[in-house]
Backbone as CSV, one residue per row, in Angstrom:
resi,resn,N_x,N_y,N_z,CA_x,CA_y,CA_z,C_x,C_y,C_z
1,UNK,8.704,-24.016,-7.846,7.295,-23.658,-7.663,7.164,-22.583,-6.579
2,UNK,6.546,-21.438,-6.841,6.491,-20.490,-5.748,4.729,-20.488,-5.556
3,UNK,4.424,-19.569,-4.600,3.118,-19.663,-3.892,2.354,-18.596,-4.832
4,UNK,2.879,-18.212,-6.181,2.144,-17.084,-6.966,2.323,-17.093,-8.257
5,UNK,2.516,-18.895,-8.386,2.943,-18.806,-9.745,1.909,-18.413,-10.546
6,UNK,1.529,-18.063,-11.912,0.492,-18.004,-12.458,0.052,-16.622,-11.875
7,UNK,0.068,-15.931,-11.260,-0.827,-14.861,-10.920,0.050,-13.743,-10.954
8,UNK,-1.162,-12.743,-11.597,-0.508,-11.044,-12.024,-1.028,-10.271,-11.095
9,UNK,-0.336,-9.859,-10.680,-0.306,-8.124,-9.531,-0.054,-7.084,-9.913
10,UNK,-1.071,-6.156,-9.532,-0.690,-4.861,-9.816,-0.477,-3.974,-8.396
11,UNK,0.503,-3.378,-8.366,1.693,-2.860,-7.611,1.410,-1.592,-7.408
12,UNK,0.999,-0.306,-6.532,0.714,1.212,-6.847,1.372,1.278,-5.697
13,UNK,2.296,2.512,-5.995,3.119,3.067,-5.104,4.446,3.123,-4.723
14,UNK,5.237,2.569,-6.314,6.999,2.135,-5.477,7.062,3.540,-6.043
15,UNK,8.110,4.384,-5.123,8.887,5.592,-5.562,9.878,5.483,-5.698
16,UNK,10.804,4.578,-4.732,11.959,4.229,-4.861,12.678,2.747,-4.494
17,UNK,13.952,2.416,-4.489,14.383,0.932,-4.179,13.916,1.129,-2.653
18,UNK,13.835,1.506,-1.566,13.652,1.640,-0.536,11.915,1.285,-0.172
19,UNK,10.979,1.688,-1.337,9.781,1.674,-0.904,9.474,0.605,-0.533
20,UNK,7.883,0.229,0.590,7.844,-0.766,0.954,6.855,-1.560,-0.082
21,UNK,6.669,-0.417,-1.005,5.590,-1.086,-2.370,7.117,-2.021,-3.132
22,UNK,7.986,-1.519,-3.427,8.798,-1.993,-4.026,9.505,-3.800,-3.546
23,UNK,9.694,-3.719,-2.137,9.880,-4.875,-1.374,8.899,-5.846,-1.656
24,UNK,7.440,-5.600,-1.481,6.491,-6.277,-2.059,6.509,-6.646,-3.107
25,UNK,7.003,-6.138,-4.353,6.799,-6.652,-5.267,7.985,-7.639,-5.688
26,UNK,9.189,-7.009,-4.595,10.314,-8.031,-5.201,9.783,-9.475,-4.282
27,UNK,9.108,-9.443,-3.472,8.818,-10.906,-2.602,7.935,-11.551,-3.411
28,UNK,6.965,-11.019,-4.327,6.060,-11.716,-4.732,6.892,-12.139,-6.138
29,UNK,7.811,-11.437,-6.562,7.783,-11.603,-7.736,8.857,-13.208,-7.561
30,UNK,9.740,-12.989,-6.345,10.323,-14.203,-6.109,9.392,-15.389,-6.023
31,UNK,8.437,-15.397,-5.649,7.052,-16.496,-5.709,6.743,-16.607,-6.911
32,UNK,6.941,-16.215,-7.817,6.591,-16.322,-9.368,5.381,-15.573,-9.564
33,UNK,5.035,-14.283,-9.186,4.013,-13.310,-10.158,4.592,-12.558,-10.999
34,UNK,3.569,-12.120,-11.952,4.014,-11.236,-12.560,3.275,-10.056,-12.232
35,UNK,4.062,-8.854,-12.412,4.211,-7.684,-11.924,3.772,-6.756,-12.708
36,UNK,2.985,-5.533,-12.332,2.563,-4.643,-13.114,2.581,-3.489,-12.406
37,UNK,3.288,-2.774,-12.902,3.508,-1.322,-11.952,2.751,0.027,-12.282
38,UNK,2.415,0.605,-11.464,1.887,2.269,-11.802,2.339,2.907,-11.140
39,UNK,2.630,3.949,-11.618,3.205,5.598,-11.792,2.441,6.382,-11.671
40,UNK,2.629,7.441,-11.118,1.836,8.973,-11.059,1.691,9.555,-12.398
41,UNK,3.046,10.134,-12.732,3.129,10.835,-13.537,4.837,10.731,-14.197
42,UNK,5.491,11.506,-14.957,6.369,11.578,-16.022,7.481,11.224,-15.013
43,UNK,7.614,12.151,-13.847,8.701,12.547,-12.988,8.959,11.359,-12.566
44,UNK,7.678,10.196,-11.572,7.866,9.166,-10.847,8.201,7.844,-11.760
45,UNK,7.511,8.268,-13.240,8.588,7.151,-13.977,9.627,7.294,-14.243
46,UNK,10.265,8.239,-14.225,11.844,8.050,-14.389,12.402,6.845,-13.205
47,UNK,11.705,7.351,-12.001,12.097,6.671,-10.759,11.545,5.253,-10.614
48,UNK,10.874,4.747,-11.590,10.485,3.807,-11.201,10.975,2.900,-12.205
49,UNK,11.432,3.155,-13.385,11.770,2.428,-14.284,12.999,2.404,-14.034
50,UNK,13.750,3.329,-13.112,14.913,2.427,-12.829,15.242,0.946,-12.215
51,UNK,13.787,0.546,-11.596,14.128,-0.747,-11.008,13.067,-1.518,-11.525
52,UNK,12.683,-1.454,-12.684,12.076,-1.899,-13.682,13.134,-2.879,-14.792
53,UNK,13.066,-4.009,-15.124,13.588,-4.307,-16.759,12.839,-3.996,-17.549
54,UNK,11.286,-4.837,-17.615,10.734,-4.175,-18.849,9.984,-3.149,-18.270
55,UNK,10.032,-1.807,-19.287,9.278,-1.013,-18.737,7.582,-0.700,-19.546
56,UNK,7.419,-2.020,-20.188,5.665,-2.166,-20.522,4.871,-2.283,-19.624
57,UNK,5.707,-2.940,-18.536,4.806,-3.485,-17.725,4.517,-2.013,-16.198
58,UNK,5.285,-1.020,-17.176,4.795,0.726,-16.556,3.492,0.956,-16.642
59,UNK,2.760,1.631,-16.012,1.181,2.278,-16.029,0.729,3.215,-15.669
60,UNK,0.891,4.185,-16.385,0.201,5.736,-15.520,-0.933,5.855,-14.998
61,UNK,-0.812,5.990,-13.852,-2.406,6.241,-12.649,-2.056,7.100,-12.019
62,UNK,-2.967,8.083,-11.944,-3.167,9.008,-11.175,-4.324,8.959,-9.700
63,UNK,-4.054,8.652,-8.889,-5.259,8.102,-8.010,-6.205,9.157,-7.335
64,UNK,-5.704,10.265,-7.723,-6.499,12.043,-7.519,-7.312,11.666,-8.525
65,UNK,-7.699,10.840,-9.418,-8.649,11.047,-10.319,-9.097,9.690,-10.794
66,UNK,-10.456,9.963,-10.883,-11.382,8.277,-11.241,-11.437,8.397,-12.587
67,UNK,-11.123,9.392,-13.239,-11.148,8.786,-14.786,-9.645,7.963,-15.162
68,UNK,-7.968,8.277,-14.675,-6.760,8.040,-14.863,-6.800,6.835,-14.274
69,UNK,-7.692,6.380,-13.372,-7.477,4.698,-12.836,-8.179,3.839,-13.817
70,UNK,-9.431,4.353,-14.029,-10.375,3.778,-14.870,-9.247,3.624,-16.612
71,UNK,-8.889,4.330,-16.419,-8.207,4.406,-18.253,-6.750,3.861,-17.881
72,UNK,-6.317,3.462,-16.705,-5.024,2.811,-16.300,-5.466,1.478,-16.355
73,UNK,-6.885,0.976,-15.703,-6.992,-0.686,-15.661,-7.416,-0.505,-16.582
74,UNK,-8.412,0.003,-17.551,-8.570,-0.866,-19.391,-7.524,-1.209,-19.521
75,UNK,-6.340,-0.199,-19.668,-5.100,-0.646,-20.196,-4.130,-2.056,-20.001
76,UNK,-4.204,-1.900,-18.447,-3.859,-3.307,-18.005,-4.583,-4.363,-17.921
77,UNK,-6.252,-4.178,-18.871,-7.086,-5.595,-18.445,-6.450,-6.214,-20.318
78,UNK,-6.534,-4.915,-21.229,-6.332,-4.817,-22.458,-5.146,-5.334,-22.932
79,UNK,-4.321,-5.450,-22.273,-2.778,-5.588,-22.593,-2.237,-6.930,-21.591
80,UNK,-2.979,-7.356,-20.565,-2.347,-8.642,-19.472,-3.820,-8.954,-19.608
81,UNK,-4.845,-8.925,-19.149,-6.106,-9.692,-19.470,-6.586,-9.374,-17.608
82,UNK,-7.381,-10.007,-17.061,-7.604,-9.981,-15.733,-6.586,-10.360,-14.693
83,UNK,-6.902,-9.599,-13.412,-5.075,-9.738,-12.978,-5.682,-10.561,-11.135
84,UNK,-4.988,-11.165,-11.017,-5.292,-11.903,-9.535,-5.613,-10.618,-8.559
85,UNK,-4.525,-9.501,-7.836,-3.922,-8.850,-6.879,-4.427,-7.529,-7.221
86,UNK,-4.316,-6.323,-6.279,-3.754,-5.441,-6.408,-3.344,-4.806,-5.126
87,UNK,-1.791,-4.548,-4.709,-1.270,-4.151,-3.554,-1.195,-2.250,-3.057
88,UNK,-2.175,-1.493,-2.910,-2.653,-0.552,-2.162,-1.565,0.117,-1.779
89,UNK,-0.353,1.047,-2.229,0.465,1.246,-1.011,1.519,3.281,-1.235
90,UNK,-0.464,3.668,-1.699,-0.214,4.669,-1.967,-0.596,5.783,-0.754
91,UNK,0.198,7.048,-0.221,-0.263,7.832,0.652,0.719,9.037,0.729
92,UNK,-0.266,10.237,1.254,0.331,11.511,0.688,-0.102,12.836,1.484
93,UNK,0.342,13.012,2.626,0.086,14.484,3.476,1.005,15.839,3.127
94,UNK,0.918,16.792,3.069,1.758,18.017,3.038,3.021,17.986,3.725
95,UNK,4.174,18.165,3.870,5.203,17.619,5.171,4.953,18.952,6.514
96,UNK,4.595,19.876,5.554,4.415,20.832,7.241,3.232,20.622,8.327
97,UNK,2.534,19.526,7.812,1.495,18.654,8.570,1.522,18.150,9.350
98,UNK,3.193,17.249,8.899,3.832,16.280,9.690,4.761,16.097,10.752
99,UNK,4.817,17.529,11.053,5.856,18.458,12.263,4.677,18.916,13.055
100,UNK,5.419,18.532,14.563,4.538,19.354,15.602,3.126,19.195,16.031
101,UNK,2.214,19.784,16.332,1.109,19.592,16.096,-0.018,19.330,15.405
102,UNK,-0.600,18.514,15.246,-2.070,18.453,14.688,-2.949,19.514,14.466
103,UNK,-2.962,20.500,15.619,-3.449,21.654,15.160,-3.049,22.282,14.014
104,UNK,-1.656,22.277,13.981,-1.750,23.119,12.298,-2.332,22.238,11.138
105,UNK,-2.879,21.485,11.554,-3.363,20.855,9.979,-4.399,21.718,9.057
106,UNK,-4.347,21.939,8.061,-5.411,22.900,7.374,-6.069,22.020,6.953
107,UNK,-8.000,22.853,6.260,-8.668,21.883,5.696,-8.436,21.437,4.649
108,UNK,-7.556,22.058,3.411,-6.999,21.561,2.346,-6.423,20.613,2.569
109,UNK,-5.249,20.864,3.278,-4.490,19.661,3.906,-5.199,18.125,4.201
110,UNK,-5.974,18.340,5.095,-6.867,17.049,5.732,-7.406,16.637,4.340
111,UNK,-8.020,16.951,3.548,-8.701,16.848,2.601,-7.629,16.180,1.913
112,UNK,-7.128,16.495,1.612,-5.964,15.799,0.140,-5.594,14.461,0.638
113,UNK,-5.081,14.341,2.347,-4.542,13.451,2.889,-5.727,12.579,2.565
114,UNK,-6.344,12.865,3.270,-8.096,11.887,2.907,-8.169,11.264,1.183
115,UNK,-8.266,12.073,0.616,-8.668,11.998,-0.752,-6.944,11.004,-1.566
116,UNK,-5.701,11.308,-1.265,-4.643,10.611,-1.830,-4.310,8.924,-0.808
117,UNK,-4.747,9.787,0.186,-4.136,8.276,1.263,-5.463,6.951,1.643
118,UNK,-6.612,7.493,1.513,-7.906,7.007,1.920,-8.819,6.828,0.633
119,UNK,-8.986,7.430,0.754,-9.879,7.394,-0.760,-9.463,6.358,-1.834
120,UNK,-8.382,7.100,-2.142,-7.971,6.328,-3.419,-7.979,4.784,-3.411
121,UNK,-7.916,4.140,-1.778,-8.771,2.842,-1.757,-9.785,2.030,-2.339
122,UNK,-10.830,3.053,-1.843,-12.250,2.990,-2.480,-12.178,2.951,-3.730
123,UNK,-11.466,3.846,-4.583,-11.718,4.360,-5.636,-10.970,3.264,-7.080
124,UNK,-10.002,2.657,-5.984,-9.331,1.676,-6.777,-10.091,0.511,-6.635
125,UNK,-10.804,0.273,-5.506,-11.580,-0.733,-6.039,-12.675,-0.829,-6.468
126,UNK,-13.602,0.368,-5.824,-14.483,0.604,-7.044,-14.612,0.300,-8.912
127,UNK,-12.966,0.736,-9.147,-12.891,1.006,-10.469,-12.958,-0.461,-11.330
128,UNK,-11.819,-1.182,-9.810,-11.158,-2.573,-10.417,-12.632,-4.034,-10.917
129,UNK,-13.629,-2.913,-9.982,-14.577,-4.407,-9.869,-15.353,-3.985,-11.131
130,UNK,-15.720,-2.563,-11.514,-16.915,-2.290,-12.062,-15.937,-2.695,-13.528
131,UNK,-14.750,-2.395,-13.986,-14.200,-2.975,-15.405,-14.101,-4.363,-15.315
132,UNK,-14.712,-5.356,-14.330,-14.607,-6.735,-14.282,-12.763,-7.126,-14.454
133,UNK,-12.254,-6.484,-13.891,-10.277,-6.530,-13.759,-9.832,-7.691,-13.048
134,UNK,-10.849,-8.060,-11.725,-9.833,-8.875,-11.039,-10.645,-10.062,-11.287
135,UNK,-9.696,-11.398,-10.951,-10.221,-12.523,-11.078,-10.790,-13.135,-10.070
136,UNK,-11.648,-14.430,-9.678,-12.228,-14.892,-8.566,-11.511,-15.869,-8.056
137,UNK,-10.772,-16.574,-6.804,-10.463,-15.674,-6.278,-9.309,-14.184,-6.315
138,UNK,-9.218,-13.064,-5.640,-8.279,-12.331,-5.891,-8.518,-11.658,-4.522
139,UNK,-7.186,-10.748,-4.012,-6.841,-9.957,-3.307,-6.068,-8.633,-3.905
140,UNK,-6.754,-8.178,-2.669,-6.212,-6.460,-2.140,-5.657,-6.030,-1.099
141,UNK,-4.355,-5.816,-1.150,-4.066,-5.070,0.234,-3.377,-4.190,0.193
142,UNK,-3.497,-2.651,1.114,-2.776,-1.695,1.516,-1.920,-1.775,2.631
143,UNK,-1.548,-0.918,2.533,-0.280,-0.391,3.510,-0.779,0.585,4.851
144,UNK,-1.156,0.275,5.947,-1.205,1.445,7.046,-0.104,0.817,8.082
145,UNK,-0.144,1.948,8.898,0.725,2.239,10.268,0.367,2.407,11.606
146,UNK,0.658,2.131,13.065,-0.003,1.636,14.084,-0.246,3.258,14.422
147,UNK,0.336,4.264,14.139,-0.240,5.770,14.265,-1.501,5.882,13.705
148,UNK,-2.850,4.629,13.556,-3.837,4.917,13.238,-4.730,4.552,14.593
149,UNK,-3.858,3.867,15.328,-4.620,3.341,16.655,-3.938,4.776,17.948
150,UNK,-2.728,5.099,17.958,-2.115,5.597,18.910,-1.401,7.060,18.577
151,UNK,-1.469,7.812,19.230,-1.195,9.461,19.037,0.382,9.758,18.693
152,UNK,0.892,9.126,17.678,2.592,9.114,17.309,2.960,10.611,16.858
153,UNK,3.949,10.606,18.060,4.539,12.284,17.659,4.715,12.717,15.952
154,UNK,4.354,13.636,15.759,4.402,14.489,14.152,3.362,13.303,13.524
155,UNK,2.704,12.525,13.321,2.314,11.665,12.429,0.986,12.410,12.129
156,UNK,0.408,13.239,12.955,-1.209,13.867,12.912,-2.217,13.596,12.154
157,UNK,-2.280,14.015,10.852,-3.208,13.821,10.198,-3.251,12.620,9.163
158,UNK,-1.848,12.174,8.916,-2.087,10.892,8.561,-2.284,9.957,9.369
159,UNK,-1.887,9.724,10.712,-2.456,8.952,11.444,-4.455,9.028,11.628
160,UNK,-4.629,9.971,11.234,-6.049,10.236,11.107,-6.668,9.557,9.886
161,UNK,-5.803,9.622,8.591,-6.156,8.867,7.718,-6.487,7.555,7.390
162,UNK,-5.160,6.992,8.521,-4.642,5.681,8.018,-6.258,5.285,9.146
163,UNK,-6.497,5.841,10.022,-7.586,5.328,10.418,-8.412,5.212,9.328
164,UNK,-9.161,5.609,8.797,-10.035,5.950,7.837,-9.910,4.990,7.164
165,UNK,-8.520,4.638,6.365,-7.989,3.683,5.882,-8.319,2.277,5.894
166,UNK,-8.272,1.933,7.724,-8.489,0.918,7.784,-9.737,0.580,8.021
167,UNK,-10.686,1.203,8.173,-12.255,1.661,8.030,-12.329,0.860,6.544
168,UNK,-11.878,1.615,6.083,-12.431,1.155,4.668,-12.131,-0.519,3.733
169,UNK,-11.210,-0.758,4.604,-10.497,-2.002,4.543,-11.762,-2.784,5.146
170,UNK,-12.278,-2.958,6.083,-13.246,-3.419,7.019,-14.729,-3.897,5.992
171,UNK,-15.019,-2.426,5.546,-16.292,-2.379,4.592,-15.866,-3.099,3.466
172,UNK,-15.052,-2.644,2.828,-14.831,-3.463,1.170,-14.448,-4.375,1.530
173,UNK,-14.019,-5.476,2.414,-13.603,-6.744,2.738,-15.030,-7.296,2.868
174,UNK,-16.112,-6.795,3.479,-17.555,-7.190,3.787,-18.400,-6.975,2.295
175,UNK,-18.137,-6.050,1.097,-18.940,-5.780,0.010,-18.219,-6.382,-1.382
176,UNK,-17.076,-6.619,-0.996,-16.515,-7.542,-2.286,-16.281,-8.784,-1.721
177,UNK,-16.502,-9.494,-1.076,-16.195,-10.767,-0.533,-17.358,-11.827,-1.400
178,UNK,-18.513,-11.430,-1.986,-19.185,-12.122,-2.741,-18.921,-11.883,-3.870
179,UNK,-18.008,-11.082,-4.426,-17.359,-11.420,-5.900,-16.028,-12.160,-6.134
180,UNK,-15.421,-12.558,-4.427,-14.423,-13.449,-4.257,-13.459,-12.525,-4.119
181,UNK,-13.376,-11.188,-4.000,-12.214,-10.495,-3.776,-11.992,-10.135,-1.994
182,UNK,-10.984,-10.907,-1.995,-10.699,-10.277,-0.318,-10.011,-9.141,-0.170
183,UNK,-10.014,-8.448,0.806,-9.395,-7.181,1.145,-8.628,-7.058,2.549
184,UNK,-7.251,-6.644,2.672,-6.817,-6.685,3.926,-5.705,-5.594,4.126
185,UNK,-4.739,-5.643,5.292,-3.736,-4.504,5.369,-2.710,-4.679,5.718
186,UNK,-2.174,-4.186,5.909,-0.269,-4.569,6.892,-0.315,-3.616,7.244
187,UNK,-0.004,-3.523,8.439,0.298,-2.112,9.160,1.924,-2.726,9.474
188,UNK,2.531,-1.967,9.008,4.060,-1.940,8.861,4.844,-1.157,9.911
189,UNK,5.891,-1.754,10.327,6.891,-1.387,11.332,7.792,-0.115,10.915
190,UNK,7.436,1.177,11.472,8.408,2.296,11.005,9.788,1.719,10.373
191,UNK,10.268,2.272,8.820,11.526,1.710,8.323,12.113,3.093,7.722
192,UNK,12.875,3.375,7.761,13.918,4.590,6.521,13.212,4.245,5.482
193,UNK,11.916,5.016,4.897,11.613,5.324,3.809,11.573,6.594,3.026
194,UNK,11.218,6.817,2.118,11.242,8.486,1.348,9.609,9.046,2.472
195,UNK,8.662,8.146,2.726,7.562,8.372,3.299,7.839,8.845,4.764
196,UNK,8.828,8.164,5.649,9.265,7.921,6.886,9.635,9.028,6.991
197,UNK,10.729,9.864,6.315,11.903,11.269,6.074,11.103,12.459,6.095
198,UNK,9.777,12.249,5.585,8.861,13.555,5.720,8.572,13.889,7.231
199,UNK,8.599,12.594,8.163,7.710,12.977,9.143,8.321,14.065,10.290
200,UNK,8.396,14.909,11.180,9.180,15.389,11.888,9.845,14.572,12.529
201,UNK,10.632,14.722,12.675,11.516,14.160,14.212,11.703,12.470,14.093
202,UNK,11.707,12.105,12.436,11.687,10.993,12.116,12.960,9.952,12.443
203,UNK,14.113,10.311,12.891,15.082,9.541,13.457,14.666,9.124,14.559
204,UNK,14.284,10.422,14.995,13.706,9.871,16.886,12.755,8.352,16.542
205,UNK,11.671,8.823,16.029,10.527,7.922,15.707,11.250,6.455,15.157
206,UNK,12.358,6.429,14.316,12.882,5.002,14.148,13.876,4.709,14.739
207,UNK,14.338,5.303,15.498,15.357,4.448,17.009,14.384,4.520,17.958
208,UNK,13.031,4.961,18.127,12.706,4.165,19.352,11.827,2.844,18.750
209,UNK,11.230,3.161,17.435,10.465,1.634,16.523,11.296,0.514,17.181
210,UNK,12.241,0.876,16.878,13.658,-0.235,17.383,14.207,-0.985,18.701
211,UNK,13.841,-0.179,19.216,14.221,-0.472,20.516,12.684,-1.511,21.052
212,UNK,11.800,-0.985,20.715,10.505,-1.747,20.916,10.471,-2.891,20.275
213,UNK,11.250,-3.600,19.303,10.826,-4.845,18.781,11.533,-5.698,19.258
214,UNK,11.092,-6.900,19.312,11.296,-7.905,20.429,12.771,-8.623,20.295
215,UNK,13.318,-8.362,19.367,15.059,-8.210,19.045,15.503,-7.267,18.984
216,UNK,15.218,-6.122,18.604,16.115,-5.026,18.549,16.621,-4.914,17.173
217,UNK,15.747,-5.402,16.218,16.435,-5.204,14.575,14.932,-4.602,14.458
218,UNK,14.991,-3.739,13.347,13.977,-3.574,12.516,13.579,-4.201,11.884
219,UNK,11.889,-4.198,11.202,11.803,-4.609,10.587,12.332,-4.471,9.094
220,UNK,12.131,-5.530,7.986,12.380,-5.341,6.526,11.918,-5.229,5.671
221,UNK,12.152,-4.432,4.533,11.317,-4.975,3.515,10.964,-6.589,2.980
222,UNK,12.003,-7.428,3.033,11.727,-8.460,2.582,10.452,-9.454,3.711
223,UNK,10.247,-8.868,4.704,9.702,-9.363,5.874,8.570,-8.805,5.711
224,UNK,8.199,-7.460,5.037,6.715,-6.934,5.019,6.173,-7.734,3.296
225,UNK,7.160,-7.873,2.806,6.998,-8.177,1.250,6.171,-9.538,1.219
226,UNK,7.239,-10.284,2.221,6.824,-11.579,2.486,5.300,-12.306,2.760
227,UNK,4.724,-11.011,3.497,3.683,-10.988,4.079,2.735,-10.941,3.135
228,UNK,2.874,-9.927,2.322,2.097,-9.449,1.356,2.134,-10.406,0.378
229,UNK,2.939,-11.338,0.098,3.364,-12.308,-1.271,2.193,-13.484,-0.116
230,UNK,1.802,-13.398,0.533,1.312,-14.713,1.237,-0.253,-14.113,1.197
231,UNK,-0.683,-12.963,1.596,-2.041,-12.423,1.250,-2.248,-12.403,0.317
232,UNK,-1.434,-12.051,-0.984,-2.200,-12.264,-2.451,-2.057,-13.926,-3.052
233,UNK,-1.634,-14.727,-2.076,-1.536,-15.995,-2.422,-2.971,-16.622,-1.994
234,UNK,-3.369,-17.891,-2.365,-4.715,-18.628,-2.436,-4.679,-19.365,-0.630
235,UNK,-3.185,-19.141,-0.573,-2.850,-19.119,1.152,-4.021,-19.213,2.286
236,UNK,-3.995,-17.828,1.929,-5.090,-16.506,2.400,-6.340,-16.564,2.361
237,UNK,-7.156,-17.537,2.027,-8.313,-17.574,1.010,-8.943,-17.043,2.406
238,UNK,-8.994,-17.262,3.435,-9.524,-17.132,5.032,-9.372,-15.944,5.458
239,UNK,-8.693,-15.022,5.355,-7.860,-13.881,5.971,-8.744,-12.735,5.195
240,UNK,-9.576,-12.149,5.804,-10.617,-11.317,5.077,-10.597,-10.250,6.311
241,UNK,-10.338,-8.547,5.732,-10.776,-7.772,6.673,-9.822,-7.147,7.772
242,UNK,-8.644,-7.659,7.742,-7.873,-7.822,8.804,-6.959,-6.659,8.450
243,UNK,-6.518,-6.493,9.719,-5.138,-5.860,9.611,-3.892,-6.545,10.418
244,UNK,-2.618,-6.989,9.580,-2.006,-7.533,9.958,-0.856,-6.907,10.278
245,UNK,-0.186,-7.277,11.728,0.882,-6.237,11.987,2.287,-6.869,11.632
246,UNK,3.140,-6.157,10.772,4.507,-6.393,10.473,5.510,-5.508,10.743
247,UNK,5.607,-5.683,12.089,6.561,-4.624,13.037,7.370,-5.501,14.137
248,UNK,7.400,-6.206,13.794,8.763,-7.139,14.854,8.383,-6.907,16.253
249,UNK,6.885,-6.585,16.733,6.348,-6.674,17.814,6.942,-5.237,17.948
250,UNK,6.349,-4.183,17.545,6.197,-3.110,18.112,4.974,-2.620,19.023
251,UNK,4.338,-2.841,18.120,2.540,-3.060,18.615,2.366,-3.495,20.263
252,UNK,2.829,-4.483,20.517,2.168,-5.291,21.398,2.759,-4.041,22.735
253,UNK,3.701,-2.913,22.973,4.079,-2.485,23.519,3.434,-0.872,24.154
């Protein structure tokens, strides 16, 4: 018996075995959910169906656009029926953003970051409630980083986002909470991701993550996964709004 038996999740954002969307889904799926994945586009399914068996349970979403989500959940309400979850753990800045100063950020730039990393929040749940997708109770949670509270070298404008981010986490936890959907976050402990590798000076940034946590290991995927397999669980029913930190006590420093 796991803490998710019976309940379907939908998953946005693994790129690779490394992602921390991907960890999530292997923790929950060890709890007994079933899993439903989305893809960008042609390129990111190649990459994603490698750590896929069946690959039906693939879904093209595009989160730059409210018609490709909207025509991604028919598909998955059409084909799995209403789904418990959906785990948030999509985000996307320019990389010459992510070097150096904040000042070079352009307004295109800010904009996209906003619109791929922030937005697409809203927009996913907007979509999920108005096709009647999720069930009562159900959860939502994204992915942010403590560079939304504190000025982390190269992080600039996504640290600007992930604020925003968790803004929005705040409100839709307060406006879907009477349709029984809770909403929450993990702010995750810097790890070697494909996301992490963009940032400048990103080794620096994860040997000192390291040195700050209260052992001296990093955190894991199976440790952020874990987390997340316990928020989309009936666990949780209490846990509304929050942001929860999974950084091996980086934070507190």
């Amino acid at each position: 018996m796991g803490i998710l038996d019976n309940k379907k999740i939908i998953v946005m954002g693994v790129a690779n075995k490394r992602s921390i969307a991907r960890g999530c889904a292997q923790e929950m799926a060890k709890q007994g959910a079933e899993i439903i994945y989305t893809y960008q586009n042609a390129r990111m399914k190649k990459s994603v169906s490698r750590l896929v068996n069946d690959e039906t349970r693939l879904i093209e979403c595009d989160v730059s656009s409210d018609e490709s989500i909207d025509d991604a959940f028919r598909e998955i309400k059409d084909r799995f029926g209403k789904v418990d979850g959906i785990v948030h753990a999509i985000a996307y800045a320019r990389k010459e953003e992510l070097d150096g100063s904040i000042l070079s950020t352009t307004r295109s730039g800010y904009a996209l970051a906003q619109d791929v990393s922030a937005y697409s929040l809203l927009a996913v749940s907007k979509s999920a409630h108005a096709l009647e997708l999720l069930n009562d109770p159900a959860s939502i949670v994204t992915l942010t980083y403590f560079g939304s509270e504190r000025a982390i070298p190269s992080y600039n404008v996504m640290g600007v986002v992930k604020a925003a981010l968790e803004a929005n986490v705040r409100y839709l936890a307060r406006d879907m909470g009477e349709f029984g959907v809770r909403v929450n976050a993990i702010s995750a402990g810097a790890m070697k991701t494909l996301a992490v590798t963009g940032i400048g000076g990103h080794s620096d940034l994860l040997k000192v993550s390291q040195e700050r946590t209260v052992d001296n290991k990093s955190v894991t995927l199976a440790e952020i996964g874990g987390t997340c397999a316990f928020l989309m669980s009936d666990l949780s029913t209490g846990v509304v709004g929050d942001v929860i930190y999974v950084d091996k006590g980086v934070h507190l420093i």
